[in-house]
C-alpha positions as CSV (number, residue, x, y, z in Angstrom):
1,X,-32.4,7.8,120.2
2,X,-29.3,9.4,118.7
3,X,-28.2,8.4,115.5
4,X,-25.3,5.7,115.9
5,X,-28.3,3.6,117.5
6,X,-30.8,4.4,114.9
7,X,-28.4,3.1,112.1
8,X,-27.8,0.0,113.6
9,X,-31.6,-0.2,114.2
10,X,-31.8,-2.6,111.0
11,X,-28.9,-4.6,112.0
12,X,-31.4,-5.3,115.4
13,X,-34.3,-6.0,113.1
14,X,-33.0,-8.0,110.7
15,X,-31.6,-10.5,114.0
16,X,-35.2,-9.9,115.5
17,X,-36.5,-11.5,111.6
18,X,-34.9,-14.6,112.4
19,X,-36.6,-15.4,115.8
20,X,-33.8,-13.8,118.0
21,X,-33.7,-11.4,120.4
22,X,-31.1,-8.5,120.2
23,X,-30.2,-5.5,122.4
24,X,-27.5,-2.7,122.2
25,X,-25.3,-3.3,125.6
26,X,-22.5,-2.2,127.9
27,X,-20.4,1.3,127.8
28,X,-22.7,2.9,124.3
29,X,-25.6,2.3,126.5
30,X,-24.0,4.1,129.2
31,X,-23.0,6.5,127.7
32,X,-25.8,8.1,125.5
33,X,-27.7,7.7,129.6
34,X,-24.4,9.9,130.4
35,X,-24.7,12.4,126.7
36,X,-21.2,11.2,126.4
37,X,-19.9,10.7,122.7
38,X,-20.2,7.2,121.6
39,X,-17.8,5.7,119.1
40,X,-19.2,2.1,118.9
41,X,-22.5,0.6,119.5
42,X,-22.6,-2.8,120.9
43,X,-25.0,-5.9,120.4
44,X,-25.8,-8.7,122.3
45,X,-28.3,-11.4,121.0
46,X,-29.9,-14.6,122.0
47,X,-28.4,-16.4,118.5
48,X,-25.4,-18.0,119.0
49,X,-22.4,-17.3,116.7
50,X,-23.5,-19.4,113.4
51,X,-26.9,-18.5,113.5
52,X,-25.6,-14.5,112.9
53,X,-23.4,-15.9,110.5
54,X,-26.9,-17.6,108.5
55,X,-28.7,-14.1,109.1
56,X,-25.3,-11.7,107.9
57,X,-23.6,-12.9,104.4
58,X,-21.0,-10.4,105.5
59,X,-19.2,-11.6,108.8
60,X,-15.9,-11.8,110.4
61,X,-14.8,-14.3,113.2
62,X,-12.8,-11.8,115.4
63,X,-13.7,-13.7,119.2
64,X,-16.3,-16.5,117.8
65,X,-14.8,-18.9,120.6
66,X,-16.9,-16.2,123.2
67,X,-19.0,-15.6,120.9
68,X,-18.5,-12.3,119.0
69,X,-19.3,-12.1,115.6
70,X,-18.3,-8.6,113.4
71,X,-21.4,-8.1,110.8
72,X,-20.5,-5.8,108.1
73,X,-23.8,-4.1,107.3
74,X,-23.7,-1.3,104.6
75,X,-20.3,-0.7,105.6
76,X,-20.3,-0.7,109.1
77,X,-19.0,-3.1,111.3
78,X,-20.6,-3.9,114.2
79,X,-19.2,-6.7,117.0
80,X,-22.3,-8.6,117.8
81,X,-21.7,-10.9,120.8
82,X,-23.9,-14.1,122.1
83,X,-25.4,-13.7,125.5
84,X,-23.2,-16.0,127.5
85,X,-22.0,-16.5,131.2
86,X,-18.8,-17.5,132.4
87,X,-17.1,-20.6,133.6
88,X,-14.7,-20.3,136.4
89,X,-12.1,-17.9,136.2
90,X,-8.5,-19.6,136.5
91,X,-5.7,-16.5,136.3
92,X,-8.3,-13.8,138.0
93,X,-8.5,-12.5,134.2
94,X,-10.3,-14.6,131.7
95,X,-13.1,-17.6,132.3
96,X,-12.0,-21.0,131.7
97,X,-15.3,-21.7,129.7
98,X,-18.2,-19.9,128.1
99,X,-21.7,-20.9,127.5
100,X,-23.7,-19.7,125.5
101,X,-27.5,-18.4,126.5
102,X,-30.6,-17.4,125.2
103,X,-31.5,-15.3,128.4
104,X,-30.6,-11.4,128.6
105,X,-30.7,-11.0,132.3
106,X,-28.4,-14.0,132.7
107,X,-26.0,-12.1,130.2
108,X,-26.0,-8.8,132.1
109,X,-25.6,-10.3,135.4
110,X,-21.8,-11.5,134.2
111,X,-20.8,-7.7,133.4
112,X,-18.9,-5.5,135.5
113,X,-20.4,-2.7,137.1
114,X,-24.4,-1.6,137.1
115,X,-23.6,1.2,134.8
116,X,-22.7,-1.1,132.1
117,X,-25.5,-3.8,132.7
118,X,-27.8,-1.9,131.3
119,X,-29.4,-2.8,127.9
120,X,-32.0,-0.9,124.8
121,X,-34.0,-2.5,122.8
122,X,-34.4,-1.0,119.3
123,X,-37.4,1.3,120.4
124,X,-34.7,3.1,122.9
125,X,-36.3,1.0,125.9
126,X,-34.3,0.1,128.8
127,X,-33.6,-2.9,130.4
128,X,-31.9,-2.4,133.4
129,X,-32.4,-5.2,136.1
130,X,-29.9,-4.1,138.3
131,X,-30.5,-0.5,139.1
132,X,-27.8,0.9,136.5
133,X,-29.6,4.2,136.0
134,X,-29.9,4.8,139.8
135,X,-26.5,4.2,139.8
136,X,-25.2,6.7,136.8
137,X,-28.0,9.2,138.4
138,X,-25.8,9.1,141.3
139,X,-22.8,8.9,139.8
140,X,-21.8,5.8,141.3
141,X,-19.8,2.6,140.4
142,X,-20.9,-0.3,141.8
143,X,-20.2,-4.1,140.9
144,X,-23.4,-6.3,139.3
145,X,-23.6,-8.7,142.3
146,X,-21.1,-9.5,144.7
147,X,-18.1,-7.5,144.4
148,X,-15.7,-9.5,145.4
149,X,-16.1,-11.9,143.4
150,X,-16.2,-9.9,140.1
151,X,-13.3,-8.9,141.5
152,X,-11.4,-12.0,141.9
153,X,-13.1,-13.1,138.6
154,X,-11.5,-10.1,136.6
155,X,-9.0,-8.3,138.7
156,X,-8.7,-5.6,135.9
157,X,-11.6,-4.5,136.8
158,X,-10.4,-2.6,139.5
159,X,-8.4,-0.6,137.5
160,X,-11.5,0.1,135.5
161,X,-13.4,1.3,138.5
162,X,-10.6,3.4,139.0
163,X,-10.6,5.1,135.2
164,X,-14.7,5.7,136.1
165,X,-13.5,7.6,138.4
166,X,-11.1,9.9,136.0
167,X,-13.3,9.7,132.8
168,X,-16.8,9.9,134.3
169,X,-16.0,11.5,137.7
170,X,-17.9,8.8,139.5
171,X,-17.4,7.7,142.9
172,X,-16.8,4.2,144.1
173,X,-19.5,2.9,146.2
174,X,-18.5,1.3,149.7
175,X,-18.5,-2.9,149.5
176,X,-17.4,-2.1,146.3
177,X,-14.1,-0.2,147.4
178,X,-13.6,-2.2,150.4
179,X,-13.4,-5.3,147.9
180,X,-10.9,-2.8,145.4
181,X,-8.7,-2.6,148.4
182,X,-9.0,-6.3,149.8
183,X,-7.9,-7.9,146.5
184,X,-5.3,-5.2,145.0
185,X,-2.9,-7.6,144.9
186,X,-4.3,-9.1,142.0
187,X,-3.6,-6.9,139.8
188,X,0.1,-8.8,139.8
189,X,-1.6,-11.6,137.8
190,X,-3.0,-8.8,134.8
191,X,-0.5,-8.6,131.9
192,X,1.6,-5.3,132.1
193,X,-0.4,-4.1,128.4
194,X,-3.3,-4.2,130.0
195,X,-2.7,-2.3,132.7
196,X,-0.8,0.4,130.4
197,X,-4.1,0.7,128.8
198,X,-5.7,1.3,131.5
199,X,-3.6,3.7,133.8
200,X,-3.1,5.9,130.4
201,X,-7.1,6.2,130.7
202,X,-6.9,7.0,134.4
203,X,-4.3,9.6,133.5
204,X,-5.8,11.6,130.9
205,X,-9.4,11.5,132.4
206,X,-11.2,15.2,133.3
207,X,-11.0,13.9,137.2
208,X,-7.6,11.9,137.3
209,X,-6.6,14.2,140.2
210,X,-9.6,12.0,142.5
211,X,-8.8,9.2,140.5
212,X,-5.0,9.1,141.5
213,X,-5.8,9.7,144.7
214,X,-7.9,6.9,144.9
215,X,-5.2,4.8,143.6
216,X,-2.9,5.5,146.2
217,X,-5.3,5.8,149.1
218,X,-6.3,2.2,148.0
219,X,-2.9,1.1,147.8
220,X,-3.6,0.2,144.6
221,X,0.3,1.6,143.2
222,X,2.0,-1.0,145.4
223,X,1.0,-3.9,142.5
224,X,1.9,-1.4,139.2
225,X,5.1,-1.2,137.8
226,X,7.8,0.8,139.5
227,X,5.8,2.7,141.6
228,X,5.4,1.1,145.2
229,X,7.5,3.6,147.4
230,X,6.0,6.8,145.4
231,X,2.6,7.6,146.7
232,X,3.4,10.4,147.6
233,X,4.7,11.7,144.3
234,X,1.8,10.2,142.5
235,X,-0.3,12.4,144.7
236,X,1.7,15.6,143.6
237,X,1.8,14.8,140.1
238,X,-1.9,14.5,139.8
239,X,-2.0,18.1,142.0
240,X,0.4,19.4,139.6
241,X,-2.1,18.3,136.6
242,X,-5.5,19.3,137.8
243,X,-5.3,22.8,136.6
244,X,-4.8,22.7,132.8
245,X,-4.2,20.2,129.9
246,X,-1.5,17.8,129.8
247,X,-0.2,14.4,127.1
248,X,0.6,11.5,128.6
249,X,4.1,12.1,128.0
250,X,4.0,15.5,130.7
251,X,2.4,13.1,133.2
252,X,5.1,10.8,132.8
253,X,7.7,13.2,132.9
254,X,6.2,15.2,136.0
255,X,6.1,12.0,138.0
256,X,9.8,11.2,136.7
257,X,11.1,14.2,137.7
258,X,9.8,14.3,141.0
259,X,10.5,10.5,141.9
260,X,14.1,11.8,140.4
261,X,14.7,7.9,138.5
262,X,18.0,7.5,137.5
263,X,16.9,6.1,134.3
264,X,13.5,7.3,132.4
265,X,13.7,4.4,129.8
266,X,14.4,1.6,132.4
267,X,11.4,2.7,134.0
268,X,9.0,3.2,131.3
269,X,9.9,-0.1,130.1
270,X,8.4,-1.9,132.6
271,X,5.6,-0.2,132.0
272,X,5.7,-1.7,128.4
273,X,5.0,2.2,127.1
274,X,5.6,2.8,123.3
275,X,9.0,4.0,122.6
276,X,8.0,7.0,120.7
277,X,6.3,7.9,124.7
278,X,10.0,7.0,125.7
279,X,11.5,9.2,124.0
280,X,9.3,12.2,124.1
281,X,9.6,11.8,127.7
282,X,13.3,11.4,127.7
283,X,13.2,14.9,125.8
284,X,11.0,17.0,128.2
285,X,13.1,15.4,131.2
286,X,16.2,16.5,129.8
287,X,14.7,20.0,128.6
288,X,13.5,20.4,132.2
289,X,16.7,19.8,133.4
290,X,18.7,22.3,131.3
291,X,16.1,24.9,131.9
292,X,16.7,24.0,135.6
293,X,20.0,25.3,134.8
294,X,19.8,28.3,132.6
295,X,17.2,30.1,131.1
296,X,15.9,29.6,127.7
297,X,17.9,31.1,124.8
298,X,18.1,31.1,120.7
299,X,20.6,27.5,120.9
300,X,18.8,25.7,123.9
301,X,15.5,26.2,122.0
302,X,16.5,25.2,118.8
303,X,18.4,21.6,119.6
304,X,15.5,21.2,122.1
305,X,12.9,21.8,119.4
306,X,9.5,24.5,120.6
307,X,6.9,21.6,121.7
308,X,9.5,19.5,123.7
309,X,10.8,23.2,125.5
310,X,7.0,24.2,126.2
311,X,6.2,21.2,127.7
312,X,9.3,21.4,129.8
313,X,8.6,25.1,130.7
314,X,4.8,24.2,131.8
315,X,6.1,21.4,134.7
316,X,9.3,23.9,135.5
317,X,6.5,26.7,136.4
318,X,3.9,24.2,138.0
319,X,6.6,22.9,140.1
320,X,8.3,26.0,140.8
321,X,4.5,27.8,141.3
322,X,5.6,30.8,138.9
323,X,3.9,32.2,136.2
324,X,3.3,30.8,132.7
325,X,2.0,32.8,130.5
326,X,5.2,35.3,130.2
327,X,7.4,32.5,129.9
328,X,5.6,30.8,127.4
329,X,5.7,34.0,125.1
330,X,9.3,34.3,125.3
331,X,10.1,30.8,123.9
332,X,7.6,31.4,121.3
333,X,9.2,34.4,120.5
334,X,12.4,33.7,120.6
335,X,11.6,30.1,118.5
336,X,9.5,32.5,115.7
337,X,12.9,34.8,115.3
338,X,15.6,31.7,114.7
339,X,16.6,32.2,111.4
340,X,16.2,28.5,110.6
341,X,14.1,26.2,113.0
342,X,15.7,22.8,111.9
343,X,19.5,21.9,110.0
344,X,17.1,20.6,106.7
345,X,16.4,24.7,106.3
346,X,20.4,25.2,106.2
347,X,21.2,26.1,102.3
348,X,24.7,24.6,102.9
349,X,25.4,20.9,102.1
350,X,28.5,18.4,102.7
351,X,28.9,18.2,98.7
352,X,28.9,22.4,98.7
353,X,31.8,22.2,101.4
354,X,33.8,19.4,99.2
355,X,33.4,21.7,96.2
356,X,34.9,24.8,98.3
357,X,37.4,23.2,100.3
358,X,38.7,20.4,97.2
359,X,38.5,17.8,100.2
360,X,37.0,14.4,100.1
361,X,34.5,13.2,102.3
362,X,34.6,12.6,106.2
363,X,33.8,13.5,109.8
364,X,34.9,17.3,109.1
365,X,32.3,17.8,107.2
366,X,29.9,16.8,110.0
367,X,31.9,19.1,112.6
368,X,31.9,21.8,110.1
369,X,28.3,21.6,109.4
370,X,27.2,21.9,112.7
371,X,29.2,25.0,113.3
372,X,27.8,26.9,110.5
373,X,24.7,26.2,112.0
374,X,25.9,27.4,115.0
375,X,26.7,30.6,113.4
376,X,23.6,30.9,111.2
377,X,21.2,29.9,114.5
378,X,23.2,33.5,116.7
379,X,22.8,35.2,113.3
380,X,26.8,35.6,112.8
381,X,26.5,35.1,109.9
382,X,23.0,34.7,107.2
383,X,21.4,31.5,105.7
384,X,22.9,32.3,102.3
385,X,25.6,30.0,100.4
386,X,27.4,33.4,99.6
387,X,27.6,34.9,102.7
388,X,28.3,31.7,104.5
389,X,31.2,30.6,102.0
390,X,33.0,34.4,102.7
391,X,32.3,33.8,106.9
392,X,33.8,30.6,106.4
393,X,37.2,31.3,104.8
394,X,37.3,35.1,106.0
């Protein structure tokens, strides 16, 4: 047992004191099976909320109404959840009731896929009544029960099969795809965050090329923002990415450039992405553009700024199939020898022009800013208040 487990060991104990049962659960589980990094440990127990509130004198009510609990237990927090099962689902995302249980099995058979319905007792033994280690052994994702109604229960869920496929390079097994495909359309009734959250997992997985694939092949992109007539350029963007690293932002942009949208923040909008994503996509679309254009030089590189131009000179060579190493060098040398990388490094201010010039403030100063930069960035003239006070009245 690795050590995240073994420290929350106590916290399994102390629940076990009281007359409870109490298990770790879901993806830490699955993971450790997997030798995956695990960030959180979860716990499931047969005490219902108030009874971990009597055993921990340290608790927060973050989802008590479904019965999680966070224990703080010599500073960690831990979300410790009720076993429960679900009411009827009404809006194919969230039950209209939960009940609490005392009975594990009943409480795995709820979850999602076998993988994650697997639980460990504080000894490191398994519990797995529905075959969830066969099922990671194989590297398969398959629903607990009948698929699709865990489907129609949860319909985000099939974009969670879909990010097994990126992240753990899993395959989907058959009634299990057959009921992805059959209720697709549901994913219209999942809030666009959620989604978002999701498709960024799918998209920076290891195996997003298979995953992406998937999607499309499922028809899965006809019910996600923006992208039902573009397949086929999902397809190539997730060709384009399978041979190196990429940010979210380069998938975006890839994807962007080959759909050629009219307008990147329009569409990445309705994707509800963070406008800090907007932006640095807005930037490598437009660098892509100019270096579509001309080739990269000591002004281009400086407005464009060196991680915006590399990004755009990575998709311009994976699109274009040339090389990218020798490219890649020039920017970087060309970026290392600008005499100033940013206007903050310029040694001239407004106030050093209205001393020279006797003029009050205005827009010249702006315009006349900028071209000294201008000068300073093609080395006419050097980053020195001397020398650029003589170039300017010479």
């Amino acid at each position: 047992m690795i050590d995240k487990f073994k420290k929350a060991v106590p916290v399994l104990e102390k629940i076990e004191q009281a007359g409870f049962e109490a298990y770790f659960v879901g993806g830490s589980v699955r993971d450790f099976l997997l030798n995956r990094t695990i960030d959180d440990v979860d716990i499931a127990t047969s005490a219902f909320p108030e009874e971990v509130k009597q055993i921990f004198p340290k608790t927060i009510d973050v989802g008590i109404k479904h019965g999680t609990v966070v224990v703080i237990y010599k500073g960690e927090n831990y979300e410790i959840t009720t076993f429960r099962t679900e009411g009827e689902y009404t809006d194919f995302r969230r039950p209209r009731e939960v009940t609490f249980i005392r009975t594990l099995e009943e409480d795995l058979k709820r979850r999602d896929f076998t993988m994650n319905a697997i639980a460990m007792d504080k000894t490191g033994m398994l519990i797995d009544p529905f075959s969830g280690r066969m099922a990671i052994k194989h590297k398969i994702i398959k629903t607990v029960g009948e698929a699709d109604e865990r489907f129609r229960e949860d319909a985000l869920r099939i974009m969670r099969a879909v990010r097994f496929i990126s992240q753990l390079s899993f395959q989907i097994e058959q009634e299990t795809s057959i009921a992805i495909k059959k209720n697709g359309h549901l994913l219209s009734y999942i809030s666009i965050e959620r989604i978002y959250a999701e498709f960024k997992k799918i998209i920076m997985g290891k195996n997003r090329q298979a995953a992406i694939y998937y999607l499309v092949e499922a028809d899965l992109h006809h019910f996600l923002p923006k992208l039902k007539s573009y397949g086929k350029e999902l397809k190539q963007t997730a060709q384009l990415m399978s041979t190196m690293m990429w940010s979210e932002s380069e998938f975006w942009a890839i994807l962007l450039i080959l759909i050629k949208v009219e307008s990147v923040e329009s569409f990445l909008r309705a994707w509800k992405t963070p406008i800090k994503t907007i932006k640095t996509v807005k930037q490598i679309v437009k660098a892509y553009e100019l270096r579509s254009k001309e080739d990269w030089n000591e002004e281009n590189i400086y407005y464009t700024g060196i991680e915006i131009c590399e990004s755009a000179e990575k998709i311009y060579a994976m699109i274009n199939d040339l090389p990218l190493s020798d490219y890649f060098k020039a920017i970087r040398d060309i970026y290392e020898n600008l005499p100033i990388k940013c206007r903050t490094e310029l040694v001239v201010s407004g106030n050093d022009l209205m001393e020279w010039t006797s003029r009050e403030s205005g827009p010249w100063i702006k315009e006349m800013i900028e071209n000294i930069e201008k000068a300073v960035i093609h080395k006419e003239v050097a980053n020195e208040k001397d020398k650029i006070k003589e170039w300017l009245f010479s």
